[in-house]
C-alpha positions in Angstrom: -11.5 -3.5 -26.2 -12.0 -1.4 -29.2 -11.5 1.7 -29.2 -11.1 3.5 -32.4 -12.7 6.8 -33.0 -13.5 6.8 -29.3 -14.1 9.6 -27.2 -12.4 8.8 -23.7 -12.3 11.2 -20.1 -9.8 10.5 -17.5 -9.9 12.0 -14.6 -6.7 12.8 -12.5 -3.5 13.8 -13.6 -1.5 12.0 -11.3 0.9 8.9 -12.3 -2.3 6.2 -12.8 -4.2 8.6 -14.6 -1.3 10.3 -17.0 -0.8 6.3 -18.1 -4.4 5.5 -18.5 -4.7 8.6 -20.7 -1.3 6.8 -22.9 -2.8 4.0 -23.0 -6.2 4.8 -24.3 -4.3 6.8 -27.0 -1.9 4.2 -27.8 -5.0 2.2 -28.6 -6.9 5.4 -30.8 -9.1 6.9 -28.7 -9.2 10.9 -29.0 -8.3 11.2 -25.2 -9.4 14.2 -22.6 -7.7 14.4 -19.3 -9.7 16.2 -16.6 -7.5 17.4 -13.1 -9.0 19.8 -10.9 -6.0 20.9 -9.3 -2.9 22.1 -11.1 -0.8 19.2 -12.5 2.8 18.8 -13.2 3.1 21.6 -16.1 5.7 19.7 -17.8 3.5 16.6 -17.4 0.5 18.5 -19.2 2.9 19.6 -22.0 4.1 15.9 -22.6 0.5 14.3 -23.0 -0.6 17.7 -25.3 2.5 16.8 -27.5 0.9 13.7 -28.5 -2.5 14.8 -28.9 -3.8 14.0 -25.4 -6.4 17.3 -24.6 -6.0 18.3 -20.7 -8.6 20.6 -18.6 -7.0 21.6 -15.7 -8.6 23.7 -12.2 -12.0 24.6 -11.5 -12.8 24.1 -15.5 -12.3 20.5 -15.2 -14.8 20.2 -12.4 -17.8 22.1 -14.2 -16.9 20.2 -18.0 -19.5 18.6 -19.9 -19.4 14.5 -19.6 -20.1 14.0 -23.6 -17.7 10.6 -23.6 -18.0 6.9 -24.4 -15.7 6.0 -22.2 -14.8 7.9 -18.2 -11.8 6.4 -16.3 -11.5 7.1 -12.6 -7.6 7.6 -11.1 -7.5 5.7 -8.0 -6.5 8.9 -5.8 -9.8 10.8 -7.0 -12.6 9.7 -4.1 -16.0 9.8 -5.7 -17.1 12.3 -3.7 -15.0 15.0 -5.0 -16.8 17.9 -7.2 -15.0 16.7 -10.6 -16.1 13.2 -10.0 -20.0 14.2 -8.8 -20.3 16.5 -12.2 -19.7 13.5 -14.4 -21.8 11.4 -12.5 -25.1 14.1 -12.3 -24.5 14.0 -16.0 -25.0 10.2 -16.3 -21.4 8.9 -16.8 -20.3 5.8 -15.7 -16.7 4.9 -14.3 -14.3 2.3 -14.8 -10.9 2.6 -12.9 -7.1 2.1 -14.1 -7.0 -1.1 -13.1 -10.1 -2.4 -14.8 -9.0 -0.3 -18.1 -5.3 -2.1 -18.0 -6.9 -5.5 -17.2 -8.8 -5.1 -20.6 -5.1 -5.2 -22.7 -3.0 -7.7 -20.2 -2.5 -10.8 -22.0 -0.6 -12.2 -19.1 -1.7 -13.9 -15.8 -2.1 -11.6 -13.3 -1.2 -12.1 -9.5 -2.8 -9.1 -7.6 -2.3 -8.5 -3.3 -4.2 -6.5 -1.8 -4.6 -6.0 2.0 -4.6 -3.2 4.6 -0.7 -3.7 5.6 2.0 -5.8 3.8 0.8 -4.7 0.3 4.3 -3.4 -0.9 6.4 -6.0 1.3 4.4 -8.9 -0.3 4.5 -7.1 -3.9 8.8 -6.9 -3.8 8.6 -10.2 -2.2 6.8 -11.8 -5.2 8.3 -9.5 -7.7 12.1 -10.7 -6.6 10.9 -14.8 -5.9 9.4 -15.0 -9.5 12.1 -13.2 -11.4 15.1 -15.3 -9.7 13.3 -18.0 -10.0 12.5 -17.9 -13.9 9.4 -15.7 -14.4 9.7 -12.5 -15.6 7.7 -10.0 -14.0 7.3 -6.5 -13.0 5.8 -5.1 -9.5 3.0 -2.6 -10.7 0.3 -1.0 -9.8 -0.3 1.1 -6.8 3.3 0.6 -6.2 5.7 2.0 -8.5 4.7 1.4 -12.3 0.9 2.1 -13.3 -0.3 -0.8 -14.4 -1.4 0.8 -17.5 2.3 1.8 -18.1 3.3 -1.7 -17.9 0.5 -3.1 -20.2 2.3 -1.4 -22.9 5.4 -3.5 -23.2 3.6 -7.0 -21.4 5.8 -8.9 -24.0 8.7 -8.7 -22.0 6.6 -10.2 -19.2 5.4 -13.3 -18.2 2.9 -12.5 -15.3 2.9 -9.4 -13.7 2.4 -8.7 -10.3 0.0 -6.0 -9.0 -0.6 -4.3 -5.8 -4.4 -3.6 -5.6 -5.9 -0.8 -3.1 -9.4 -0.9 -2.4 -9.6 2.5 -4.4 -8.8 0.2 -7.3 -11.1 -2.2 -6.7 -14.0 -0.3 -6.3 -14.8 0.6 -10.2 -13.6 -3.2 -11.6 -16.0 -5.2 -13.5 -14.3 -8.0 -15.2 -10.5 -7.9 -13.9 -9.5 -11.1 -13.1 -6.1 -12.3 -11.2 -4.9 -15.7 -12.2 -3.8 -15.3 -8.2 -5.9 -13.5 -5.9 -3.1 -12.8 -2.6 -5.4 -11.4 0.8 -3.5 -10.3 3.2 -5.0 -8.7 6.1 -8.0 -6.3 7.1 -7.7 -3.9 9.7 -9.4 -0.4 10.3 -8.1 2.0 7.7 -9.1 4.5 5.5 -12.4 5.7 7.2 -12.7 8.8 5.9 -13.6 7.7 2.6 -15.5 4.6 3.5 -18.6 4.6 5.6 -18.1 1.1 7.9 -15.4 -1.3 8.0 -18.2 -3.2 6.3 -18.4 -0.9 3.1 -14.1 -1.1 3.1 -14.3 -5.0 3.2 -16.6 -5.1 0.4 -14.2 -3.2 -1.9 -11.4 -5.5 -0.6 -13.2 -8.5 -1.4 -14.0 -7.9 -4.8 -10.5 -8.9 -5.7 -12.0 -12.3 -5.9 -15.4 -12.1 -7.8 -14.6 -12.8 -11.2 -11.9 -16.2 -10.6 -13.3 -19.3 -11.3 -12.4 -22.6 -10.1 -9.0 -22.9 -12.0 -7.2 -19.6 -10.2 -5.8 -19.3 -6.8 -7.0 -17.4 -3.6 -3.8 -17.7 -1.0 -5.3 -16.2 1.9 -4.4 -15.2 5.6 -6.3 -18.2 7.7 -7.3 -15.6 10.5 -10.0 -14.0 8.6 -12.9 -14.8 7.7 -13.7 -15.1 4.3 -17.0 -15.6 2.4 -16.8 -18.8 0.0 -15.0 -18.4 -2.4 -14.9 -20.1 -6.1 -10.9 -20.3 -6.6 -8.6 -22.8 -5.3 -7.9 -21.7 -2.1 -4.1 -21.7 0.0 -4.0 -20.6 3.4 -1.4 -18.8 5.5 -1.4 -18.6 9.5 1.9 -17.5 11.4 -0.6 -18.1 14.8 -2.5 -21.1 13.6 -1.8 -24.5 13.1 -4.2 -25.5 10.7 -3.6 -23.7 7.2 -1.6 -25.2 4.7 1.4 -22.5 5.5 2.2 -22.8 9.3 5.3 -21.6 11.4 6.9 -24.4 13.4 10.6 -23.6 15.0 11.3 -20.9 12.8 10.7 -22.7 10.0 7.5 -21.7 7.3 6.5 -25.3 6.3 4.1 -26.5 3.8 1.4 -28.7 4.9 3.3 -30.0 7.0 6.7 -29.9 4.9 9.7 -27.4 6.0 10.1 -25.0 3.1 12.2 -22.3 4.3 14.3 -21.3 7.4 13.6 -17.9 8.4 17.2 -17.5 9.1 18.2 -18.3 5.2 16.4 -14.6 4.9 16.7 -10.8 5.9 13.1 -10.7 7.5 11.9 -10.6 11.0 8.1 -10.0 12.6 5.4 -12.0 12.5 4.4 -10.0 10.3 6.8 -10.0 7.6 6.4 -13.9 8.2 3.3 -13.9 7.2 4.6 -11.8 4.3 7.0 -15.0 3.2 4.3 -17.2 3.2 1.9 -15.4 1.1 5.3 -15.3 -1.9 5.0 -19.0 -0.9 1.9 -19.6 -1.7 1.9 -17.7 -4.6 4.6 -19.9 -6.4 2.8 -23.0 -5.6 0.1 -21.5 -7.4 2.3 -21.0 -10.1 4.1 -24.0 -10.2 7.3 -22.3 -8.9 9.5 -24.9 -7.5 10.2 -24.0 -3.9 14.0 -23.9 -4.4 13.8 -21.7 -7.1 11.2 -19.3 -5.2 13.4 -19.5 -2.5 16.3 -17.8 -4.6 14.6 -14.7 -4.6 13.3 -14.6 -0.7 16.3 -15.2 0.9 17.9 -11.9 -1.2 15.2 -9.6 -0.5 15.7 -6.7 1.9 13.1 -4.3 3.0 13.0 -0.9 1.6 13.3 2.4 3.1 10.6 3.6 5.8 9.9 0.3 7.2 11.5 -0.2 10.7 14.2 1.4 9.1 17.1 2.2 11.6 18.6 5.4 10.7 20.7 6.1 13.4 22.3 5.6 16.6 22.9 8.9 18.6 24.2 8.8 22.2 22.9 5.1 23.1 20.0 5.9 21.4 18.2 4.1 18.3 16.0 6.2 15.9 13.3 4.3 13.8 12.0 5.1 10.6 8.8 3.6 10.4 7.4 6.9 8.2 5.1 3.5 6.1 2.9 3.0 8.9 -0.4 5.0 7.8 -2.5 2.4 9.9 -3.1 1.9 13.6 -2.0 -2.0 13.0 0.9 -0.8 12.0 2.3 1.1 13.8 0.8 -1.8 16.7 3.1 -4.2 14.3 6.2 -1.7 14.8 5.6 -1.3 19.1 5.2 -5.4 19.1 8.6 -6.0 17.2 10.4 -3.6 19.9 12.4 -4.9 23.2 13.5 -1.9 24.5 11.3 1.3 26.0 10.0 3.8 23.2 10.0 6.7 22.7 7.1 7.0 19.9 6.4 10.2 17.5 3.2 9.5 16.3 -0.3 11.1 14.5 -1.4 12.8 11.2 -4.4 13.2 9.0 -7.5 12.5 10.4 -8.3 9.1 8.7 -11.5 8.5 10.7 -10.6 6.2 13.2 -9.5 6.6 17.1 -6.2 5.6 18.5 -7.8 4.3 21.9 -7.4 0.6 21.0 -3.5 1.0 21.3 -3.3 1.6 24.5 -3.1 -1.3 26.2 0.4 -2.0 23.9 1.3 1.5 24.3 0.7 1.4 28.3 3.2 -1.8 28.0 6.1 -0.5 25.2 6.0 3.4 25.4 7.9 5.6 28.0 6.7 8.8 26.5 4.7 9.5 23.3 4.9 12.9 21.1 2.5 13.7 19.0 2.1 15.6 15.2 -1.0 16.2 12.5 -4.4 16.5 13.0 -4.7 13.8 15.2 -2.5 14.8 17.6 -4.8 16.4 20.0 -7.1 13.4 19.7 -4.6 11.3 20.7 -3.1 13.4 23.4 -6.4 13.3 25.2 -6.4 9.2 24.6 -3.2 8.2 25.8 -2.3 11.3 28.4 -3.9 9.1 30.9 -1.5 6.5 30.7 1.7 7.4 29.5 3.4 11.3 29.2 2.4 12.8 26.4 3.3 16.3 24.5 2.2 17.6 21.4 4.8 19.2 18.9 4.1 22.0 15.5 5.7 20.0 13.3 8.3 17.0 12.9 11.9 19.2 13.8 10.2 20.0 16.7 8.7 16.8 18.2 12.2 14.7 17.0 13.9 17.1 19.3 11.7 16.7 21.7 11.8 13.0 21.9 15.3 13.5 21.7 15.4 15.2 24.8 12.6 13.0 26.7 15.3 9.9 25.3 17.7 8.0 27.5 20.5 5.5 26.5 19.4 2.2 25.3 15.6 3.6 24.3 14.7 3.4 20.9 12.8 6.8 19.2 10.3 5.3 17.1 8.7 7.4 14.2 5.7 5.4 13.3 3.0 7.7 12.5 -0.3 5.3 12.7 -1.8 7.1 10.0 -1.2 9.0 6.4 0.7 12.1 5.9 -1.3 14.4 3.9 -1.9 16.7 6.7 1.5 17.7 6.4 3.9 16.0 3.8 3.9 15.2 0.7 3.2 11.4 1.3 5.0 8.1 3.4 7.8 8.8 1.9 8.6 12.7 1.8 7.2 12.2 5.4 10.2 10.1 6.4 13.0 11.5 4.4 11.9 14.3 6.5 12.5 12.1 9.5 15.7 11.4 8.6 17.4 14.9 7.5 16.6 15.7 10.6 18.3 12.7 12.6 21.0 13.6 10.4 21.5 17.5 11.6 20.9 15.6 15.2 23.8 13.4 14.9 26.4 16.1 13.5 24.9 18.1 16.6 26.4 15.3 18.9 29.6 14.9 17.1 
């Protein structure tokens, strides 16, 4: 991609975007990011150091669209006023990803897939570098891809989580391994059907030809597809990854005892065997990808226990911005729940839980925008209360708690209502488990 003399828009000044705008420079395009909101200050002073132009506020959504090139962030939805301006102007988009893909001159392994996206990134990330492949988790986890473009020659493949967002504005990118994880019902309030959200899933797979990889979850149903295509199934006998007495086996070989790792959940086995078939695909010998599984442990906000007050367990399971999982996090409990749950309005209804939360929850409270919603779904079946914020409703399950229940924070959906994102949301969580526990003492 040449760019010299170029005149190039990006638009968002979040982590994706302030990278794209680098990267564009770094290759000699004058460079003009556009933010309607009010970026990092210090952020805006680094890029203008460098000769990077930023238009920040209601400016930036009313600028003219006189550029060769306009780059999409992933966080900006197309329906926003910066993004319509642009577009009523005649500009075309292409997104971080597809920009990035452009200067990679390694193989690409990309996962996308409504749950298990970070999980199965880590998972790959820490099989391939213990086994002898350097690489670097990127992407919509951590590092920009763009950012990590720009020193590719201390890499041998990188690994990329894709959203959908991502997806949407690619033209040519093309993953040496193309990893599918799942599909559930998520993010609604930007896409129109669950039809419209497959779609921009699916395009991960459009431009591999007959010499990549597809590894695949065996459950869903896939159009045909033109790569070389591996299978996964922790419910199914009949993919070329299967689950047979604990043990993930490889057409019909044993490959690796789940004990030999730090995982449990069907879930998170399904998680395994997605790394698994990604080092087939790359010719990974399975002891050497095997190094790196058996090490890994799951990050913070995932199931995490962060206590134990009084008999009672407390949860953190801040990551689950989906209604599958947070249905993941009830199924892998034994005990009775106590669940906090809700939060931005995502577009979808939590009445399909309630069979599982009839079965695993002794009382539910509830948080966000959804909270009323919810209240009005589940209040039939199982007591309910709704709580201002997240102090109040842990206390509150605190006090609807008894010895040997577990207080499970797994919101079901994201956390923009309220927090800063997943994670702010659960660090949240856990400060206040903290002040809880020195309250017992």
């Amino acid at each position: 991609m040449n760019l010299n003399g170029k005149r190039a828009a990006v638009l968002g000044l979040g982590s994706s975007g302030e990278a794209a705008a680098r990267l564009l420079h770094a290759h000699g395009a004058g460079v003009t990011v556009l933010d309607s909101g009010l970026p990092d200050p210090e952020r805006v002073r680094s890029l203008q150091r460098i000769g990077i132009s930023v238009i920040a506020g209601l400016p930036a959504e009313v600028a003219e669209a006189d550029y060769d090139l306009a780059v999409l962030s992933p966080g900006i939805d197309p329906a926003f006023p910066i993004v319509q301006n642009f577009l009523r102007q005649g500009a075309s988009f292409i997104g971080e990803l597809e920009l990035s893909s452009g200067f990679c001159e390694r193989p690409i392994v990309a996962i996308t897939g409504t749950n298990g996206k970070t999980t199965t990134t880590q998972l790959i990330e820490a099989m391939l570098n213990a086994g002898g492949l350097r690489t670097l988790a990127c992407g919509n986890i951590g590092v920009p891809f763009a950012e990590a473009v720009q020193r590719q020659e201390k890499f041998d493949v990188f690994t990329v989580e894709v959203s959908s967002f991502q997806l949407e504005t690619i033209s040519t990118f093309r993953p040496k391994v193309a990893v599918w994880l799942n599909l559930t019902p998520d993010h609604l309030d930007r896409y129109r059907s669950m039809e419209e959200y497959r779609a921009a899933k699916l395009r991960i797979f459009e431009n591999q030809n007959s010499s990549d990889y597809a590894v695949t979850n065996r459950a869903d149903d896939l159009p045909p597809l033109t790569a070389q295509q591996i299978r996964f199934s922790a419910y199914l006998n009949d993919a070329d990854l299967t689950l047979k007495h604990e043990t993930i086996h490889f057409r019909g070989t044993p490959v690796l005892h789940l004990a030999e790792t730090n995982l449990t959940g069907i879930h998170n086995i399904e998680n395994l065997m997605a790394a698994l078939g990604t080092a087939y695909a790359l010719n990974l010998p399975w002891e050497n990808a095997k190094r790196g599984l058996k090490g890994y442990t799951l990050l913070p906000h995932r199931c995490e226990q962060v206590a134990e007050i009084d008999g009672i367990k407390f949860i953190n399971d801040s990551k689950a911005t989906n209604l599958d999982a947070l249905a993941k996090a009830l199924e892998s409990q034994s005990a009775p729940v106590v669940l906090l749950a809700g939060g931005k309005d995502k577009g979808f209804e939590f009445d399909t839980l309630a069979e599982l939360v009839r079965t695993k929850v002794r009382y539910a409270v509830l948080i966000g925008e959804m909270a009323d919603r919810i209240f009005n779904s589940w209040s039939r079946i199982v007591p309910c209360s709704v709580a201002n914020t997240l102090r109040e409703a842990v206390r509150e399950a605190h006090r609807q708690s008894r010895q040997g229940d577990v207080v499970l924070f797994s919101p079901g959906t994201s956390s923009f209502d309220m927090f800063k994102n997943y994670a702010d949301r659960g660090n949240q969580f856990r400060e206040i488990i903290r002040e809880l526990k020195g309250e017992s003492v």
